[in-house]
N, CA, C and O atoms as a GROMACS GRO file, in nm:
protein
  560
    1UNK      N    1   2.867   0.067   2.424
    1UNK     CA    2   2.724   0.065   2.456
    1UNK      C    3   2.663   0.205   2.447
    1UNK      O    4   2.570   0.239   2.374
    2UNK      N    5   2.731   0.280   2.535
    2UNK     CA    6   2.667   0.425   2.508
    2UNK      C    7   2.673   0.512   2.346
    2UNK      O    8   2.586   0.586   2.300
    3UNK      N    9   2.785   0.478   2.292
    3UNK     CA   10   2.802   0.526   2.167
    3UNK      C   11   2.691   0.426   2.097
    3UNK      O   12   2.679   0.491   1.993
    4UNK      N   13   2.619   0.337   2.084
    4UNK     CA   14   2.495   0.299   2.025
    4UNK      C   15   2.417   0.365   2.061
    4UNK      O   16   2.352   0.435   1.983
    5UNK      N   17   2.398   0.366   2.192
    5UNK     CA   18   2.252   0.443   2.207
    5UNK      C   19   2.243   0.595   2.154
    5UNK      O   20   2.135   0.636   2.112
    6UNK      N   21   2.324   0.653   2.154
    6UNK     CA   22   2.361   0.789   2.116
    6UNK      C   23   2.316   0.778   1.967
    6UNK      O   24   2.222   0.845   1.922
    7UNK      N   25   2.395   0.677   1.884
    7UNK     CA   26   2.344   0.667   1.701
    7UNK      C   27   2.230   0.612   1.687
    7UNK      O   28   2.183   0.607   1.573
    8UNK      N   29   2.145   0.546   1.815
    8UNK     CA   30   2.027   0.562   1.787
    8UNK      C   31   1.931   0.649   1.771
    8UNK      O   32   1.844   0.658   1.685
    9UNK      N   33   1.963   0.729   1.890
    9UNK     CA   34   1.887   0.897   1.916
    9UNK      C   35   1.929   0.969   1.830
    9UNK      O   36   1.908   1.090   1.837
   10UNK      N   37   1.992   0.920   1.736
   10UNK     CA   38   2.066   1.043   1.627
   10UNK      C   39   1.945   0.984   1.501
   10UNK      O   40   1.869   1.054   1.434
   11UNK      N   41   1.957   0.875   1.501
   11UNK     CA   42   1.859   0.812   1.398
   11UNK      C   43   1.686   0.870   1.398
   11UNK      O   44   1.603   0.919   1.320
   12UNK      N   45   1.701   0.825   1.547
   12UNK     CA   46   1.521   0.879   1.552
   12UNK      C   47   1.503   0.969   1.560
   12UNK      O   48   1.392   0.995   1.514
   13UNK      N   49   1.586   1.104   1.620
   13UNK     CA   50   1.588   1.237   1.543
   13UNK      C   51   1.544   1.260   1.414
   13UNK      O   52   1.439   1.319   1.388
   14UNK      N   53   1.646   1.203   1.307
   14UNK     CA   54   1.647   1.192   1.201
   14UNK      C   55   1.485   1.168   1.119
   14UNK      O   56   1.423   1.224   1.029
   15UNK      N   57   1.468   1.075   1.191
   15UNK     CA   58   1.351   1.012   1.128
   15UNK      C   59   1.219   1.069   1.166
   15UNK      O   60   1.106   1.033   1.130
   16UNK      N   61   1.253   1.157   1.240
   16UNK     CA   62   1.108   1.249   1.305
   16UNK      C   63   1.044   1.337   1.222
   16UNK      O   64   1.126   1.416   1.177
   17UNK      N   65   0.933   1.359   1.182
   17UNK     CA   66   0.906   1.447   1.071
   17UNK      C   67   0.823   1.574   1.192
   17UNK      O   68   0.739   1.566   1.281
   18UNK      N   69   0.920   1.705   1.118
   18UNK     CA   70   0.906   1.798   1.167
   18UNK      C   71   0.762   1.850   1.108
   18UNK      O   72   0.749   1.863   0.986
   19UNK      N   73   0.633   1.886   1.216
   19UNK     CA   74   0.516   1.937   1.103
   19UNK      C   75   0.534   2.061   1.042
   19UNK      O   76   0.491   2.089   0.930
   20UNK      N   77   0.608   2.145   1.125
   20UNK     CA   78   0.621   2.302   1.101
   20UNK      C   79   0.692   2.308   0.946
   20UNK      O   80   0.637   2.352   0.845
   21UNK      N   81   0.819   2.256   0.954
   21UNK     CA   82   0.881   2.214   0.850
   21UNK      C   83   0.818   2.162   0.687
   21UNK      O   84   0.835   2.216   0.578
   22UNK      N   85   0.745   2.041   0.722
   22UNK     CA   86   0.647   1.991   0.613
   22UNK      C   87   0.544   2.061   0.584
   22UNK      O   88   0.483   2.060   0.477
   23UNK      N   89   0.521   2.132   0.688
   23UNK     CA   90   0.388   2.257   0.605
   23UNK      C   91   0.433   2.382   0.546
   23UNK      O   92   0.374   2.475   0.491
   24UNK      N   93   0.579   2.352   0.582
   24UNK     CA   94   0.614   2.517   0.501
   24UNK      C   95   0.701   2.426   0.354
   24UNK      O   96   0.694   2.490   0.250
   25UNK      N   97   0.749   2.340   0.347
   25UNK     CA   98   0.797   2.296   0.236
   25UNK      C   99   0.687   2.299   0.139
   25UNK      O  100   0.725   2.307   0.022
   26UNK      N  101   0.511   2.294   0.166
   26UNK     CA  102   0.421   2.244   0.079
   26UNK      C  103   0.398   2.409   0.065
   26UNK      O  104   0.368   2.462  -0.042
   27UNK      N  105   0.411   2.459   0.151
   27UNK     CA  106   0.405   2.622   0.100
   27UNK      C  107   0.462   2.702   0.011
   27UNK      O  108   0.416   2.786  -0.066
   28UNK      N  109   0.604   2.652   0.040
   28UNK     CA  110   0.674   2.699  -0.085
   28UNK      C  111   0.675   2.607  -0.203
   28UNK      O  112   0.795   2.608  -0.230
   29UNK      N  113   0.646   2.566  -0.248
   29UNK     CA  114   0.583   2.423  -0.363
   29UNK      C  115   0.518   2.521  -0.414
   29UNK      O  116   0.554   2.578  -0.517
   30UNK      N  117   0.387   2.560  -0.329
   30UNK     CA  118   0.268   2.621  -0.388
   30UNK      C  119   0.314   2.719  -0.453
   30UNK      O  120   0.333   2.722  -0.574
   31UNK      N  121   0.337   2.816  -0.366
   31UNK     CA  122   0.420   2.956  -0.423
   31UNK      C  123   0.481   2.950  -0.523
   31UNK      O  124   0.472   3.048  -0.596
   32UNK      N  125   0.563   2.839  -0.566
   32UNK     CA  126   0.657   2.838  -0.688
   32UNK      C  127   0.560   2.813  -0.820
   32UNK      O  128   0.577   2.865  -0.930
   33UNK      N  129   0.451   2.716  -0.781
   33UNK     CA  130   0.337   2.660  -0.882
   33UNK      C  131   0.270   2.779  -0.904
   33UNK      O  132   0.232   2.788  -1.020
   34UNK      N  133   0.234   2.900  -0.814
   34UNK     CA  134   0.181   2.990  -0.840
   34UNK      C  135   0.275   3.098  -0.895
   34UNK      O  136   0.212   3.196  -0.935
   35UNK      N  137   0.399   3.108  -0.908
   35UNK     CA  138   0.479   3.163  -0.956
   35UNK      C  139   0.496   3.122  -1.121
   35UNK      O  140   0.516   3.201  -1.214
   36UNK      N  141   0.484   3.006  -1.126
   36UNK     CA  142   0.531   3.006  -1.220
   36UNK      C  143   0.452   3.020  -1.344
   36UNK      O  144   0.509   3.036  -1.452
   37UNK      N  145   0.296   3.012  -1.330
   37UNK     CA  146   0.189   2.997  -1.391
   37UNK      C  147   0.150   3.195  -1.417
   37UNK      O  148   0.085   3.254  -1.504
   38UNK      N  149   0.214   3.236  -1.318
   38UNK     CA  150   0.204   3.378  -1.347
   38UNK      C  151   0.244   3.423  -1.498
   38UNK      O  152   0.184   3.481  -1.588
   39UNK      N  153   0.402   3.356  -1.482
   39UNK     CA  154   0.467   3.432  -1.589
   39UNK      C  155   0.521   3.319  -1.715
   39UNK      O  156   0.615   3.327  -1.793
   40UNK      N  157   0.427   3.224  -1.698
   40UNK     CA  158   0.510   3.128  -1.784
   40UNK      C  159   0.379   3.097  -1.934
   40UNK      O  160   0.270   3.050  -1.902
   41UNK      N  161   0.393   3.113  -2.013
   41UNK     CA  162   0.263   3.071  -2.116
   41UNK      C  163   0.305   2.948  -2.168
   41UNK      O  164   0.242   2.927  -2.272
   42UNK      N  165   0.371   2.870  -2.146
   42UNK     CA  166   0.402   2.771  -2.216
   42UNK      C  167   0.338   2.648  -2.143
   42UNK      O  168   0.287   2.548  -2.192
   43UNK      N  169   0.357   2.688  -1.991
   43UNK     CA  170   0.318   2.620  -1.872
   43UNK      C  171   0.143   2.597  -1.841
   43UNK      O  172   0.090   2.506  -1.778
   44UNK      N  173   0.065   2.738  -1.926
   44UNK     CA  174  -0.078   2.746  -1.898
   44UNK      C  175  -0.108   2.635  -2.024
   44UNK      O  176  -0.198   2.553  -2.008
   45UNK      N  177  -0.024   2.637  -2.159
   45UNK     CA  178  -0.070   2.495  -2.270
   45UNK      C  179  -0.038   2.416  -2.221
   45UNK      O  180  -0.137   2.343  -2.223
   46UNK      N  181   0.057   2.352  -2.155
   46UNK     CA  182   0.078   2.240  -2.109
   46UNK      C  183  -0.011   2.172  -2.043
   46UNK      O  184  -0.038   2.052  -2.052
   47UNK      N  185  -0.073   2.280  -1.952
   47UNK     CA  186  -0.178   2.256  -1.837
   47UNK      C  187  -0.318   2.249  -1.945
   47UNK      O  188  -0.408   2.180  -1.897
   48UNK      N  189  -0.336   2.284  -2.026
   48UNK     CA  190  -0.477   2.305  -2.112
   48UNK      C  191  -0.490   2.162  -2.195
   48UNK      O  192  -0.593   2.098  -2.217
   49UNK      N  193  -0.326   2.124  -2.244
   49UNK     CA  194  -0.374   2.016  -2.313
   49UNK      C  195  -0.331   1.893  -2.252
   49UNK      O  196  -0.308   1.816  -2.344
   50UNK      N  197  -0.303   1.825  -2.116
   50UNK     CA  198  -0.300   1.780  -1.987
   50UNK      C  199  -0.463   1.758  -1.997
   50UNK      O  200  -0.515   1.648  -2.016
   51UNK      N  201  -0.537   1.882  -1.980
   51UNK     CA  202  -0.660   1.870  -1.902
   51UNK      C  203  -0.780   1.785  -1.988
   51UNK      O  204  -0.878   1.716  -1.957
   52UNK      N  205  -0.695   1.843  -2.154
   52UNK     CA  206  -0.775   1.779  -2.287
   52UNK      C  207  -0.768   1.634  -2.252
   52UNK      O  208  -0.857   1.548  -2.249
   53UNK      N  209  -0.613   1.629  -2.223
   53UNK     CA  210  -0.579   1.453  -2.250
   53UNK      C  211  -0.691   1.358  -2.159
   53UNK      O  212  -0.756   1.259  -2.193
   54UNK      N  213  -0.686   1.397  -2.090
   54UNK     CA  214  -0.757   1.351  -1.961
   54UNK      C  215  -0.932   1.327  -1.996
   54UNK      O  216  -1.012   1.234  -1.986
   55UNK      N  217  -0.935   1.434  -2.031
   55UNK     CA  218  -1.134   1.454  -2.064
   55UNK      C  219  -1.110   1.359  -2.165
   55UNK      O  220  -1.177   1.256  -2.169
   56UNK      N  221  -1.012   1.386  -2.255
   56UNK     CA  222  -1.086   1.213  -2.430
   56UNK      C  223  -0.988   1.093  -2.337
   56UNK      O  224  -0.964   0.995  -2.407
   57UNK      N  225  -0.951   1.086  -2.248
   57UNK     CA  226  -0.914   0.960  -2.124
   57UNK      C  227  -1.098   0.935  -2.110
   57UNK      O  228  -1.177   0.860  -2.167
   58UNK      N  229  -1.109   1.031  -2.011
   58UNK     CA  230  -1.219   0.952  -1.997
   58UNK      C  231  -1.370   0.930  -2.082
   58UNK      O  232  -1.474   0.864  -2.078
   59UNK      N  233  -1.294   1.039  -2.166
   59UNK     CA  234  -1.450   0.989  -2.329
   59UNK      C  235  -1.426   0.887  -2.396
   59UNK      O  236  -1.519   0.822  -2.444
   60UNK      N  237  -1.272   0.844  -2.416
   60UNK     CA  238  -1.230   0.730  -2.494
   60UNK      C  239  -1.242   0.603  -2.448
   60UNK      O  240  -1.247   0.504  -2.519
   61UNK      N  241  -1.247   0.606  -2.285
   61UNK     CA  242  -1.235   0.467  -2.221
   61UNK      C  243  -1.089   0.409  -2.262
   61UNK      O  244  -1.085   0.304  -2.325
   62UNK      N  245  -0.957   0.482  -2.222
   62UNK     CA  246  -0.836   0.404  -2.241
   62UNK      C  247  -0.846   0.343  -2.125
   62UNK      O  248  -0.921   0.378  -2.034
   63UNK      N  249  -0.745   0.220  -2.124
   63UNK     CA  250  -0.682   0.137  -2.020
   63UNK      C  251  -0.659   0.178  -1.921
   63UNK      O  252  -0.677   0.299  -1.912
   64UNK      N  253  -0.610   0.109  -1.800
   64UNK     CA  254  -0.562   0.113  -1.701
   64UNK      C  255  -0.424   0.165  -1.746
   64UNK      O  256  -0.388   0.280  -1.717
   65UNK      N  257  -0.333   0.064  -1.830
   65UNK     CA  258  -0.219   0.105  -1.840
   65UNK      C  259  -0.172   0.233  -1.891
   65UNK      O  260  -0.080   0.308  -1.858
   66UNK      N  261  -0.315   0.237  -2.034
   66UNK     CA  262  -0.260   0.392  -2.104
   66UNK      C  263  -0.313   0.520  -1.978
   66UNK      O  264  -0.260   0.630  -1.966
   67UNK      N  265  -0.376   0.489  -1.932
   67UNK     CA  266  -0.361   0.593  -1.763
   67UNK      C  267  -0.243   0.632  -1.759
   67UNK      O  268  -0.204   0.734  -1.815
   68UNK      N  269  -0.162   0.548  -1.684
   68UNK     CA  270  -0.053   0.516  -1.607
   68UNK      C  271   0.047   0.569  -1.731
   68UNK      O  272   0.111   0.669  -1.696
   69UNK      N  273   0.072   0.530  -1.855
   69UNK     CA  274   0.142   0.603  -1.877
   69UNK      C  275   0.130   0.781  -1.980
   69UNK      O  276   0.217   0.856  -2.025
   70UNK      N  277  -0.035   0.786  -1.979
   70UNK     CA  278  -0.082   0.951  -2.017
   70UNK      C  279  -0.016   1.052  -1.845
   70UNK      O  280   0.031   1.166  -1.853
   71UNK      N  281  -0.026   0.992  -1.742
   71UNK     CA  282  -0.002   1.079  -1.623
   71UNK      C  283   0.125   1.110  -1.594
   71UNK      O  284   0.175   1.216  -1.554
   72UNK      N  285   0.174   1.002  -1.620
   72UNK     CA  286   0.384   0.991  -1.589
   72UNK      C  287   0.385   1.097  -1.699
   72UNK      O  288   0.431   1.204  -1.658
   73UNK      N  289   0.344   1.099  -1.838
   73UNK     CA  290   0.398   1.185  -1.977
   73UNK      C  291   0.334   1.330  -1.922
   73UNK      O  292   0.375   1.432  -1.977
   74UNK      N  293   0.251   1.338  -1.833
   74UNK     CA  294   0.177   1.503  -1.792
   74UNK      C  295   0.313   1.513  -1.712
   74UNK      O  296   0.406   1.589  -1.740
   75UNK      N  297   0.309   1.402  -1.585
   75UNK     CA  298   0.378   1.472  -1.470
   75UNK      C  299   0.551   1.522  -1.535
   75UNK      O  300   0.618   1.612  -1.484
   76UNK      N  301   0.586   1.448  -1.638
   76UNK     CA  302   0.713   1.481  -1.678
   76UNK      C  303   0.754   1.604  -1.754
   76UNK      O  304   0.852   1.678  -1.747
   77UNK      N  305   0.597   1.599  -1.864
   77UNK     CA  306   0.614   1.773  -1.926
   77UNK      C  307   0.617   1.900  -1.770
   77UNK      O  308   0.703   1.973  -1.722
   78UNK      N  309   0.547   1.885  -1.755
   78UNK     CA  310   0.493   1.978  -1.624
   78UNK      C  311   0.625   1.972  -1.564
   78UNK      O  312   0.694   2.074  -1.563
   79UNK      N  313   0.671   1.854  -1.509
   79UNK     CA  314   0.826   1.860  -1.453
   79UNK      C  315   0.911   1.950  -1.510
   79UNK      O  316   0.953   2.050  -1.451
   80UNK      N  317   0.946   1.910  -1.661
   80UNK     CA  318   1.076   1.939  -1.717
   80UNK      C  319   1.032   2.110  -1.721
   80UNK      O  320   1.097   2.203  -1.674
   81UNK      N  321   0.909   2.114  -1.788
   81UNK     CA  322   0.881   2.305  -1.794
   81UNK      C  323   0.869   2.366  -1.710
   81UNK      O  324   0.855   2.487  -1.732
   82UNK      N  325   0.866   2.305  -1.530
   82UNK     CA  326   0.898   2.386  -1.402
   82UNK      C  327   1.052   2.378  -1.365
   82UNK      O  328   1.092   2.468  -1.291
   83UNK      N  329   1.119   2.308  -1.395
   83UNK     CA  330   1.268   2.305  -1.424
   83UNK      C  331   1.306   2.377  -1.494
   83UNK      O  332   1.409   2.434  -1.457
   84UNK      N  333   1.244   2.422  -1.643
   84UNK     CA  334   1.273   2.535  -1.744
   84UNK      C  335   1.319   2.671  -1.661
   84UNK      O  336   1.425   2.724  -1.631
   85UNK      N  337   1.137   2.702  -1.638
   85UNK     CA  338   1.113   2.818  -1.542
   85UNK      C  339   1.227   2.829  -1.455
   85UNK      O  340   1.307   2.920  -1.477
   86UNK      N  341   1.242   2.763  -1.372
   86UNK     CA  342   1.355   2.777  -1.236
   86UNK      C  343   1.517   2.788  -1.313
   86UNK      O  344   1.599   2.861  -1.258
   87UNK      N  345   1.558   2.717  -1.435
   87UNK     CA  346   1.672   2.774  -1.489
   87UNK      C  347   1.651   2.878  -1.550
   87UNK      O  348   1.745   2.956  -1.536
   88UNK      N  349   1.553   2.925  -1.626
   88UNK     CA  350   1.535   3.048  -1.649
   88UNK      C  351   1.554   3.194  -1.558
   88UNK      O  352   1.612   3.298  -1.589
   89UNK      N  353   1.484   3.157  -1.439
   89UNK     CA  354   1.502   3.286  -1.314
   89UNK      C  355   1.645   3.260  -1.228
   89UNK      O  356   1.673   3.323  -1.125
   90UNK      N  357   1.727   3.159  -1.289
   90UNK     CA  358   1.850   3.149  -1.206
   90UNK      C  359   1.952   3.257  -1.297
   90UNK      O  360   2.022   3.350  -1.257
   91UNK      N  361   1.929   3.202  -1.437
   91UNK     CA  362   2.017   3.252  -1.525
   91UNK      C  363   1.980   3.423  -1.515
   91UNK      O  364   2.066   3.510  -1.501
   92UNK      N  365   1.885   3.439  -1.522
   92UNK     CA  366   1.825   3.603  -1.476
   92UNK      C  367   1.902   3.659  -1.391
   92UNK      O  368   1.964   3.763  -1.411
   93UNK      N  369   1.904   3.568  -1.255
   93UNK     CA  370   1.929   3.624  -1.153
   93UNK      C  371   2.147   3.655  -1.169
   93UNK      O  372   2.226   3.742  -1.131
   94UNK      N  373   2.156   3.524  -1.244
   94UNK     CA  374   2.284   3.540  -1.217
   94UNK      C  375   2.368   3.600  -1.345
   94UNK      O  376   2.490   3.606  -1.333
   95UNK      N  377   2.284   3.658  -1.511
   95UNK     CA  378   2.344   3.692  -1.558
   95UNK      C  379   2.235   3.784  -1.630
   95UNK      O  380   2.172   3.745  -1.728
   96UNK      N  381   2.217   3.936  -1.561
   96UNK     CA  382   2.084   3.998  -1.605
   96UNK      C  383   2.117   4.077  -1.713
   96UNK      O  384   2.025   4.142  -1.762
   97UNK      N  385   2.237   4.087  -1.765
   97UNK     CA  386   2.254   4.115  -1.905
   97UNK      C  387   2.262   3.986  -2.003
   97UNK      O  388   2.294   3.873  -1.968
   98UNK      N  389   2.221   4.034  -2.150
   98UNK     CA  390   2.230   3.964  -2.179
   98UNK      C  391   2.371   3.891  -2.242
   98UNK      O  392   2.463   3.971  -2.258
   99UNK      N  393   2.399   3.747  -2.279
   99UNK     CA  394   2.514   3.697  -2.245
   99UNK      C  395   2.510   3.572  -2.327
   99UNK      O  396   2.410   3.508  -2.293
  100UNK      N  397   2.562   3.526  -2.400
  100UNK     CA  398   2.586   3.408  -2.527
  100UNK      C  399   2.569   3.278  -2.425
  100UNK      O  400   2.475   3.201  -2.443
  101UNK      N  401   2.637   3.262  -2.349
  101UNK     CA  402   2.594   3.164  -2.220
  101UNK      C  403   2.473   3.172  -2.184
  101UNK      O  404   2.395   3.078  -2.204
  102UNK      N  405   2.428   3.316  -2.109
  102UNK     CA  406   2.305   3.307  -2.042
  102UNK      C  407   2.218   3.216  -2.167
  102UNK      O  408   2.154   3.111  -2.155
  103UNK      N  409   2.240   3.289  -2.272
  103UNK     CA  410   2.127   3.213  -2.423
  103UNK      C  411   2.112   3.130  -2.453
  103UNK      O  412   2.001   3.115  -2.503
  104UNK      N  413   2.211   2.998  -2.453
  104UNK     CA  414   2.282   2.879  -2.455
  104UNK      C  415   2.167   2.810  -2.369
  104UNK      O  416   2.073   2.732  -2.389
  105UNK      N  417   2.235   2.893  -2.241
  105UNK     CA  418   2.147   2.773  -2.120
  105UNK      C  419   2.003   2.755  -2.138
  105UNK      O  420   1.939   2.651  -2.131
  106UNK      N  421   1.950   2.913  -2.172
  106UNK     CA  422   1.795   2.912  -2.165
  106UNK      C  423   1.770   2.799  -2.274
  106UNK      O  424   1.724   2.688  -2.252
  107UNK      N  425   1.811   2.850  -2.400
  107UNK     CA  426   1.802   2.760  -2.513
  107UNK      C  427   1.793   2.654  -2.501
  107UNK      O  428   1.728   2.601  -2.591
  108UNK      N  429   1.846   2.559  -2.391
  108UNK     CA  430   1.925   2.403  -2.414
  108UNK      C  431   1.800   2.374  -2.294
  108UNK      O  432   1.724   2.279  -2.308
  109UNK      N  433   1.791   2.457  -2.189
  109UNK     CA  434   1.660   2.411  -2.126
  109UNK      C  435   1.561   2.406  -2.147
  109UNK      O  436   1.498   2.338  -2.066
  110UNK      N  437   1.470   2.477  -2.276
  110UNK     CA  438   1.374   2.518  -2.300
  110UNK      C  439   1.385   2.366  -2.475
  110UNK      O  440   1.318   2.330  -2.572
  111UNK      N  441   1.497   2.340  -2.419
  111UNK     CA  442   1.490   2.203  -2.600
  111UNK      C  443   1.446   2.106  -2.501
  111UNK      O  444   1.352   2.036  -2.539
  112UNK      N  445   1.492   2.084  -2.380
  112UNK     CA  446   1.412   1.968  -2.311
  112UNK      C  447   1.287   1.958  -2.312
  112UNK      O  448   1.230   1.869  -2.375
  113UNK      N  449   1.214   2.066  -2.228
  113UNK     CA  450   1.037   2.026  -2.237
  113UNK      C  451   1.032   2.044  -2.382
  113UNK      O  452   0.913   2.013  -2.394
  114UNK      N  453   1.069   2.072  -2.503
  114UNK     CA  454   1.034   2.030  -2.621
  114UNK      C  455   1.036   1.939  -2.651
  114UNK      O  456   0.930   1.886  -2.687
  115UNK      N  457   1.190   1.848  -2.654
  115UNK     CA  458   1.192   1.701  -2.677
  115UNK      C  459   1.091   1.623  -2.597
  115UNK      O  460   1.023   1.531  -2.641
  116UNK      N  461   1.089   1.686  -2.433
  116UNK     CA  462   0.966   1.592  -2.371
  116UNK      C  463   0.849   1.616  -2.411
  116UNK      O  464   0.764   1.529  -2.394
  117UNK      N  465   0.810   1.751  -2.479
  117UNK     CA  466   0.624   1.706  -2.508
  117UNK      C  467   0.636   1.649  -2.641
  117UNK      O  468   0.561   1.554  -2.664
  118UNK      N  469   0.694   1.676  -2.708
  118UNK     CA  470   0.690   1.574  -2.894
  118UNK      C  471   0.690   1.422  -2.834
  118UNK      O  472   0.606   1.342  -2.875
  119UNK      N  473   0.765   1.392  -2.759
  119UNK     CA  474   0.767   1.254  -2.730
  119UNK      C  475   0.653   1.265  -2.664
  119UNK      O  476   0.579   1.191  -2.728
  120UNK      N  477   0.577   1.320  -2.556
  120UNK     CA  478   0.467   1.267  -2.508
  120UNK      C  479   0.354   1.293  -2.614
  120UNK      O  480   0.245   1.237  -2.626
  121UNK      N  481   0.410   1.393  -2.684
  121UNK     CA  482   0.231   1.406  -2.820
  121UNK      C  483   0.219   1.260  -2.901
  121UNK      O  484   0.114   1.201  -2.927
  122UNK      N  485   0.390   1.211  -2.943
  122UNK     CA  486   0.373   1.120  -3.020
  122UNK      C  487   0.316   0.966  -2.961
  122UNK      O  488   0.265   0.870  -3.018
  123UNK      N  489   0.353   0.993  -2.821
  123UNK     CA  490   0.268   0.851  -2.783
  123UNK      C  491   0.146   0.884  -2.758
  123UNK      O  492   0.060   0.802  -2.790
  124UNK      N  493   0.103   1.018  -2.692
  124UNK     CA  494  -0.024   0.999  -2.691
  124UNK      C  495  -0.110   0.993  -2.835
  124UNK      O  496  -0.229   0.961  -2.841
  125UNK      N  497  -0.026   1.032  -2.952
  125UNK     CA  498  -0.134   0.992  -3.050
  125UNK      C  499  -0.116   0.881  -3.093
  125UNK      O  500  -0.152   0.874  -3.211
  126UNK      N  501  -0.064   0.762  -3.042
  126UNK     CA  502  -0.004   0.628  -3.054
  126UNK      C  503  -0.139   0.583  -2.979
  126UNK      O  504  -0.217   0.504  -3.031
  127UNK      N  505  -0.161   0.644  -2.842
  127UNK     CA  506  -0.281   0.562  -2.724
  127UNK      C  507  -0.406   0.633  -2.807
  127UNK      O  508  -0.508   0.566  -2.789
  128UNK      N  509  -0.426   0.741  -2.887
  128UNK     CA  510  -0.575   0.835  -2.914
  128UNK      C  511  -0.584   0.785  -3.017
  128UNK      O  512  -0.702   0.748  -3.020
  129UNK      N  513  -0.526   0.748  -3.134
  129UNK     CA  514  -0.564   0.774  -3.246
  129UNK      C  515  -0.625   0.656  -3.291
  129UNK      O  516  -0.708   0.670  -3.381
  130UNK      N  517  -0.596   0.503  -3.237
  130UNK     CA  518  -0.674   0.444  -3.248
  130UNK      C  519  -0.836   0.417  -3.207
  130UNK      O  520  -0.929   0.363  -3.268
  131UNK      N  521  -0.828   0.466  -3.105
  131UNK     CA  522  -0.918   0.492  -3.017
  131UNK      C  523  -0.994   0.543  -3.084
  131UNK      O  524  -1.102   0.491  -3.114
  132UNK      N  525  -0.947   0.689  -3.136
  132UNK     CA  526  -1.049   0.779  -3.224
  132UNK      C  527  -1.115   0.714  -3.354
  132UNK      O  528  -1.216   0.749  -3.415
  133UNK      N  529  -1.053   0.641  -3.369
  133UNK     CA  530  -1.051   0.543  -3.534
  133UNK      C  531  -1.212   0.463  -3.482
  133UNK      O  532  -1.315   0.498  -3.539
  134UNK      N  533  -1.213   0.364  -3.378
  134UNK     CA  534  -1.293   0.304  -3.338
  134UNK      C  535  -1.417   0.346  -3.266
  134UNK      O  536  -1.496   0.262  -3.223
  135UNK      N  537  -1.439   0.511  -3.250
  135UNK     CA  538  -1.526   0.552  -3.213
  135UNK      C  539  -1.619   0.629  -3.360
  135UNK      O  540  -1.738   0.625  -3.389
  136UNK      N  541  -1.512   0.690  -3.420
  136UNK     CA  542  -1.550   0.729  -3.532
  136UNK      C  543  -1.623   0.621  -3.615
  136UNK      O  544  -1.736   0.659  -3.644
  137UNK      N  545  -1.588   0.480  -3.667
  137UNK     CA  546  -1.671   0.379  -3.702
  137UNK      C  547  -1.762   0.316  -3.658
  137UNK      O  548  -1.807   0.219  -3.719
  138UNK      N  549  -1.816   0.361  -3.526
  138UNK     CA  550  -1.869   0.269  -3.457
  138UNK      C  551  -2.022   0.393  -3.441
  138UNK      O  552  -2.121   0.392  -3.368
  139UNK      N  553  -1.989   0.455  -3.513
  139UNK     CA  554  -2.102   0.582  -3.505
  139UNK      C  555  -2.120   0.585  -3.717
  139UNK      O  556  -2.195   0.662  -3.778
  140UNK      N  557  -2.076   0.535  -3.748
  140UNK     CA  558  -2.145   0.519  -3.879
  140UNK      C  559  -2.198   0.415  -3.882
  140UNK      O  560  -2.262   0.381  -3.982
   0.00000   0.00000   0.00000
């Protein structure tokens, strides 16, 4: 009996959300977003043509669905190229000469957000280009 009540109080511990805690986790979030936009140029296009996608979103009148999946294809470039960044300043940190490995890694991280924005350019010109087709005719 007592050993339940005990893994209960261990539970609702658990389950307590600390505020101090959650406001400094969103702090350091920020910091890293602001970190990384400092020194990253790949990260400020990403963000520029994100912002494009969005403005001919809402000049084009896409779907509900092509929403849903133009935002997942932002949030994933943006993902994979803040993942870049962060293997990038690890490999820094942990191999500040340069090093056939250190090169490797950067290399092989920096082919991901590539493979991920070609794949998101190619669908988004899969969701735009018709779109564009039907605005363009519809004005002659």
């Amino acid at each position: 009996m007592k050993s339940e009540e005990k893994i209960r109080r261990k539970i609702k511990r658990k389950l307590k959300i600390d505020n101090k805690r959650l406001i400094n986790s969103f702090k350091y979030a920020s910091e890293g977003i602001k970190q990384s936009y400092k020194g990253e140029q790949n990260l400020k296009i990403h963000t520029f043509i994100a912002i494009l996608v969005i403005v001919f979103g809402f000049f084009l009148k896409i779907s509900y669905f092509e929403w849903l999946v133009c935002l997942i294809l932002i949030g994933l470039v943006l993902m994979t190229e803040f993942f870049n960044t962060a293997i990038e300043y690890v490999v820094d940190l942990a191999s500040p000469r340069i090093h056939p490995l250190a090169k490797a890694t950067k290399d092989t991280a920096s082919a991901g957000v590539l493979i991920m924005a070609i794949i998101s350019a190619i669908i988004g010109l899969l969701i735009f280009v018709p779109k564009l087709i039907d605005f363009i005719g519809g004005i002659q």
